[in-house]
C-alpha positions in Angstrom: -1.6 -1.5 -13.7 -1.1 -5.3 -13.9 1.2 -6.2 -10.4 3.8 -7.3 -12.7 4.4 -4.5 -14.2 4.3 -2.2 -11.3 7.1 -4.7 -9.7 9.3 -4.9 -12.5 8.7 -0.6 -13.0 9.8 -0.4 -9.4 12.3 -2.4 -9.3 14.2 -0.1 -12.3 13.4 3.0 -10.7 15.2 1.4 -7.4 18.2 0.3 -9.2 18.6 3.7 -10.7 18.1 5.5 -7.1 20.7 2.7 -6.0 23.2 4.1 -9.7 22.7 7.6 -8.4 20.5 7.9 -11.9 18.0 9.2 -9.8 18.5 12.4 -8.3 14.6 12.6 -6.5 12.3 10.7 -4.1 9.9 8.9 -6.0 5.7 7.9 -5.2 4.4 5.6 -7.7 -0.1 5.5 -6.9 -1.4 2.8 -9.2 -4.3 0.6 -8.8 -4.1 -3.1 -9.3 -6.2 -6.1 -10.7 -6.9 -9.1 -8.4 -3.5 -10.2 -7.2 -2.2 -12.0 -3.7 1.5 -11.3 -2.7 3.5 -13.3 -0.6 5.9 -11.8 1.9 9.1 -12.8 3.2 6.8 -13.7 6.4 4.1 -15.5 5.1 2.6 -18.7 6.8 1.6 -21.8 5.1 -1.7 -21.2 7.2 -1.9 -17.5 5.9 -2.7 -18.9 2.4 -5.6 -21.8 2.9 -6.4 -21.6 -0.9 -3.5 -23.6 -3.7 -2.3 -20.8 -6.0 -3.0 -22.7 -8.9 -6.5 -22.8 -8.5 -6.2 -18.9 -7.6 -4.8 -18.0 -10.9 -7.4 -20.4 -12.2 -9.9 -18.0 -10.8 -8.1 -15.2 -12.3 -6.5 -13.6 -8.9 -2.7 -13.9 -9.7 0.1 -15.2 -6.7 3.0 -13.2 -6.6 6.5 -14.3 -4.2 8.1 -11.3 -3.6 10.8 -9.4 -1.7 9.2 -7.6 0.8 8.6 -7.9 4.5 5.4 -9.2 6.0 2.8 -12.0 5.5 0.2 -12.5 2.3 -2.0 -9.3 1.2 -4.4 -9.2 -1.4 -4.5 -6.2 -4.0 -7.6 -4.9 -6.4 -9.6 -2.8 -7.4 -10.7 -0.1 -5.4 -7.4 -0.3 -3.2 -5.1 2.6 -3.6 -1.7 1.3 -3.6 1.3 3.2 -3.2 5.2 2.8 -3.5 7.8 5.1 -2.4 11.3 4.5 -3.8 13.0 7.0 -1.1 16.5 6.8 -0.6 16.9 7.4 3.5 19.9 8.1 3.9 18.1 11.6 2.7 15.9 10.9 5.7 16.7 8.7 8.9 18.3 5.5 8.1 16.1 3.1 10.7 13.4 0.8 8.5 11.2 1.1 11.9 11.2 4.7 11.9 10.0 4.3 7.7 7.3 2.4 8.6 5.5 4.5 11.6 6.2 7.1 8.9 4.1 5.5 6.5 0.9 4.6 9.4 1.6 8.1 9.9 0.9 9.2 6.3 -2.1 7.1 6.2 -3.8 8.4 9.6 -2.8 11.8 8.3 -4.7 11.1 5.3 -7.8 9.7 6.8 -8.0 12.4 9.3 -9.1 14.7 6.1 -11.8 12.5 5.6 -13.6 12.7 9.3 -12.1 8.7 10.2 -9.9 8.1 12.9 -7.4 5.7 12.6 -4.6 4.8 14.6 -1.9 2.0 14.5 -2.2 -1.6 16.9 0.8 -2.6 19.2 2.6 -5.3 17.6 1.5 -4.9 13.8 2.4 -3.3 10.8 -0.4 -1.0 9.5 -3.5 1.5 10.2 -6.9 0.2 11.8 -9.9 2.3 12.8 -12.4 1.3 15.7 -10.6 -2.5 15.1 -10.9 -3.2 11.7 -8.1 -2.9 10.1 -7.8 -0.4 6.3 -4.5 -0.7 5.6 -1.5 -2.6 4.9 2.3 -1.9 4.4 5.1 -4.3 3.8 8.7 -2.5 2.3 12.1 -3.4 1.0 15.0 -1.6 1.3 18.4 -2.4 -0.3 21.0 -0.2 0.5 18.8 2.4 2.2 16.7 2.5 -0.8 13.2 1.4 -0.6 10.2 0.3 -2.5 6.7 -1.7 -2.6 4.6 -0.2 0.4 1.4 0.4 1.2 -1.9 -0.6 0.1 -5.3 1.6 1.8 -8.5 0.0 0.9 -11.0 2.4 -0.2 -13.8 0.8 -2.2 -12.0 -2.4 -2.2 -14.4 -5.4 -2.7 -13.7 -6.8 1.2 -15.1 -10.7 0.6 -11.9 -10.2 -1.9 -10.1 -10.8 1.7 -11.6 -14.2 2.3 -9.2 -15.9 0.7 -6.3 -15.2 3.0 -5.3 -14.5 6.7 -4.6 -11.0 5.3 -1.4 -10.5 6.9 -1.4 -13.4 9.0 -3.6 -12.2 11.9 -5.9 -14.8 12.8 -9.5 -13.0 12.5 -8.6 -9.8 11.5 -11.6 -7.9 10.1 -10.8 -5.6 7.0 -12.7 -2.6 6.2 -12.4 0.1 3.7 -13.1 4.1 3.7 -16.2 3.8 2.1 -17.8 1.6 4.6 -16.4 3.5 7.0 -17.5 6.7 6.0 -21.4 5.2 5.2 -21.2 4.0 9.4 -20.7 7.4 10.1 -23.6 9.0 8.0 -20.8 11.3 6.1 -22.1 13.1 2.9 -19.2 13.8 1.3 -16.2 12.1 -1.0 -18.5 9.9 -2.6 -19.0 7.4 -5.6 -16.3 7.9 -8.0 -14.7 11.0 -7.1 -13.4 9.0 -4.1 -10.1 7.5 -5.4 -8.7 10.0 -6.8 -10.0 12.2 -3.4 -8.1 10.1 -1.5 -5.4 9.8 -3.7 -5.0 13.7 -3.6 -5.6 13.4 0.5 -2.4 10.7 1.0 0.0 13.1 -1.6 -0.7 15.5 0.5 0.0 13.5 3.5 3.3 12.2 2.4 4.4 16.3 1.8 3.8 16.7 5.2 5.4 13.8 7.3 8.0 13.4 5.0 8.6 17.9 4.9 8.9 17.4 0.7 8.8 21.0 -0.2 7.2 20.2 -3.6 6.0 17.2 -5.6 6.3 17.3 -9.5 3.4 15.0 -10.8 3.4 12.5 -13.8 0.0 11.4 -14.6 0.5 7.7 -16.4 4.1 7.1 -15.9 4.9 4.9 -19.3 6.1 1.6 -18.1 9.6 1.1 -20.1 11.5 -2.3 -19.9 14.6 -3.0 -17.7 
């Protein structure tokens, strides 16, 4: 799904949580083409490359709303965004964002990797290198964007950043990962939707949904 789309798709559905239109948590899963995003936080530094001659390149620059430095989004990166309302849950943007490392190092567990969160940052590393990111929004106690977990993402993508500002971060993704550690299974192109399943399950069991209702291909209808 092109990023604009997703935003603007997002961006509805939050208004409509926000109306009381929306009587239900939402997670949208998508998959993106090559696209930076610019937080709220980002540093000149964090983005040594002119937009311009990004989009030129075909990876699009996006300014957007939510916490946190630059990220890069593609292919073989499973995004997700919740648009939770929490005063349903705990209304503390802190406590929403453990609670999102959480889901992800949930999630990863099922796949044999050990992750774990670092002192200071936002997002879940294993052994250093970090495999995912998460930067929210919340207006009113509503939330959206979220998280992004790099499965077979193309990591030299990362090279034209400081993804998230952190000065010589390494990036990794599950499937290098899981090749360092000889693992047989969840390969080649079962693996997004494997993980995919792996983090919805995840998110029912942090979060204590009781069910989940899915629509495969959510039409994208205009604001």
């Amino acid at each position: 799904m092109p990023y604009a789309d997703a935003l603007t798709l997002q961006r509805r559905l939050a208004d409509q949580r926000l109306a009381g239109e929306l009587k239900t948590d939402l997670l949208l899963i998508c998959e993106h083409p090559p696209v930076i995003t610019l937080g709220r936080g980002t540093k000149t530094s964090s983005l040594p490359l002119d937009p311009e001659l990004l989009r030129r390149r075909g990876t699009e620059v996006f300014e957007v709303e939510r916490g946190g430095d630059v990220t890069y989004h593609g292919p073989g990166q499973l995004v997700g965004y919740p648009i939770f309302d929490l005063t349903q849950h705990r209304q503390d943007l802190h406590w929403y964002l453990r609670q999102l490392e959480e889901v992800l190092i949930v999630a990863l567990r099922e796949f044999g990797v050990e992750a774990e969160r670092n002192a200071g940052y936002t997002g879940v590393w294993t052994s250093g290198r970090k495999i995912a990111s998460i930067g929210v929004h919340a207006k009113q106690w509503v939330t959206w964007h979220g998280f992004a977990l790099n499965v077979t993402t193309e990591l030299s993508a990362f090279d034209l950043i400081v993804p998230c500002g952190i000065p010589g971060v390494v990036m990794t993704n599950l499937a290098r990962e899981l090749a360092g550690t000889g693992a047989q299974g969840h390969r080649g192109t079962e693996l997004p939707a494997t993980v995919r399943d792996a983090v919805v399950r995840a998110f029912e069991k942090v979060f204590g949904f009781r069910s989940a209702t899915r629509l495969e291909g959510l039409p994208i209808v205009s604001a």
